[in-house]
FILOVO-336790 format. One record per residue (C-alpha): residue number from 1; residue in one letter; x, y, z. Coordinates in nm, 2 decimals. Layout:
# residues N
PT resi resn     xx     yy     zz
PT  NUM    A      X      Y      Z
...
//
This chain:
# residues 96
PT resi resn     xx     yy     zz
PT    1    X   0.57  -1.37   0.94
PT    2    X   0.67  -1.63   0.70
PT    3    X   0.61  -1.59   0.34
PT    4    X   0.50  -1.86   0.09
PT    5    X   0.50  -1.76  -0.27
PT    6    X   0.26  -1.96  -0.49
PT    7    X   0.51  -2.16  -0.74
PT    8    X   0.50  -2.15  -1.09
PT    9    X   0.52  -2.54  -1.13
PT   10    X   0.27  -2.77  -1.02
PT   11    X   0.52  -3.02  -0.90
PT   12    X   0.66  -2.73  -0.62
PT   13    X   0.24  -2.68  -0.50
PT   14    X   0.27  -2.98  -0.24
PT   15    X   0.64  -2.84  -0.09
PT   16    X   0.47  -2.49  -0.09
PT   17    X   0.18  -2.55   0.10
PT   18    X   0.32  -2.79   0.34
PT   19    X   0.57  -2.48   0.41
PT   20    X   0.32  -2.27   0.48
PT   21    X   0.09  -2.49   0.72
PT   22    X   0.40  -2.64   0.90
PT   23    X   0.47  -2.24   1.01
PT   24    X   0.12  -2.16   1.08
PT   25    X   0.09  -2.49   1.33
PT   26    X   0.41  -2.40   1.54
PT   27    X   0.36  -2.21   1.81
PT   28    X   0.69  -2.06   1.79
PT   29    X   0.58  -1.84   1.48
PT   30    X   0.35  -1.56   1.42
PT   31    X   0.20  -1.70   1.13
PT   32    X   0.26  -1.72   0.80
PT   33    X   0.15  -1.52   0.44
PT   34    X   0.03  -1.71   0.13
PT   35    X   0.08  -1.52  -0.19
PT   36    X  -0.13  -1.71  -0.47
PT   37    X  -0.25  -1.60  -0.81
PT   38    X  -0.62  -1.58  -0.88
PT   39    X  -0.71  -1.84  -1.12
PT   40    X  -0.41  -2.02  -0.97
PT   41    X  -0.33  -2.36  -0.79
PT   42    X  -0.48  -2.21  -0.45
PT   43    X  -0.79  -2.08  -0.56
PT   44    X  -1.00  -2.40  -0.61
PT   45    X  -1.04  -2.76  -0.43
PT   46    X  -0.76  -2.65  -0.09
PT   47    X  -0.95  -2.58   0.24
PT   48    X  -0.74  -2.33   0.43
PT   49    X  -0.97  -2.36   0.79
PT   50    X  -0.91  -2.17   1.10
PT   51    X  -0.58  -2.06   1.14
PT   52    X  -0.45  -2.13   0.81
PT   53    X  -0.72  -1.81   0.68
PT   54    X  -0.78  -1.57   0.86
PT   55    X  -0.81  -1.27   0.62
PT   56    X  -0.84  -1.24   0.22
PT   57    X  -0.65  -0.95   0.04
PT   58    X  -0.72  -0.95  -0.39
PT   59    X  -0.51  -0.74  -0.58
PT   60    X  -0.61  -0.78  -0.97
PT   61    X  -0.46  -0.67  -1.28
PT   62    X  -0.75  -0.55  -1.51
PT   63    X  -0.61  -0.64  -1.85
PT   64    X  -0.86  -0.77  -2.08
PT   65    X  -0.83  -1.16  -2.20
PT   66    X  -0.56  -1.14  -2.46
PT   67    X  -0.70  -1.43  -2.66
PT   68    X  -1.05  -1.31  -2.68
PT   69    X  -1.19  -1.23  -3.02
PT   70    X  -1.32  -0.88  -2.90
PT   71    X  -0.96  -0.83  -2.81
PT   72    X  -0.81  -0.97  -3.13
PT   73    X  -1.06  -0.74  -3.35
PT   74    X  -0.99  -0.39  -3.11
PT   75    X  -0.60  -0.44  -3.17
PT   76    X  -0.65  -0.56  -3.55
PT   77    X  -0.88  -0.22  -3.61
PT   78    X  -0.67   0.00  -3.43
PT   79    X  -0.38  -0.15  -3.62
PT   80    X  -0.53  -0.08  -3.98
PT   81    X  -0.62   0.26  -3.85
PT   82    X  -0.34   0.39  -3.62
PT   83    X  -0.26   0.69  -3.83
PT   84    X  -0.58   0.80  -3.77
PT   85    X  -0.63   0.70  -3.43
PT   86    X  -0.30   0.80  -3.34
PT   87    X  -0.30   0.46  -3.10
PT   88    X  -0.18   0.14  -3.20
PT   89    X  -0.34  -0.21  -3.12
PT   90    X  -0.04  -0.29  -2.86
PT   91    X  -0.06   0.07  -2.70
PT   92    X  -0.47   0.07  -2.67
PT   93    X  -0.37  -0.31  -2.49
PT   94    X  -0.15  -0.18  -2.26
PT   95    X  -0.34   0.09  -2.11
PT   96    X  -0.61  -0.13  -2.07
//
């Protein structure tokens, strides 16, 4: 199958996802893959219809919003009291 990657920049969306309905329509091919982000360019306002979707795979990365004051106050307290909690702020993050 074809792959399409999701691109980073808003100017490549268009290319992309003429790429990867141009190799779904010919006959020729078996398909083709669409790897998007969640959240991303291909999750709201495109209609992928009949052939273009046929299955749905999400893979997520649980990591807690960064900018989120809960977040911000966690890492700041386990900061001030690493030595005692024997965990940093940027450790207790990153086994989130």
């Amino acid at each position: 199958k074809h792959i399409v990657i999701e691109p980073k920049h808003s100017s490549e969306y268009g290319n992309a996802i003429a790429s990867f309905r141009e190799k779904v329509a010919d006959p020729s091919k078996k398909g083709a893959i669409l790897f998007a982000v969640c959240r991303g360019k291909s999750s709201e306002g495109v209609d992928f219809s009949s052939r273009q979707c046929r299955a749905v795979f999400v893979a997520g990365i649980p990591y807690p919003n960064f900018g989120s004051l809960r977040v911000k106050l966690k890492r700041k307290l386990l900061d001030q009291y690493s030595s005692m909690s024997n965990m940093s702020g940027e450790q207790w993050y990153r086994y989130q």
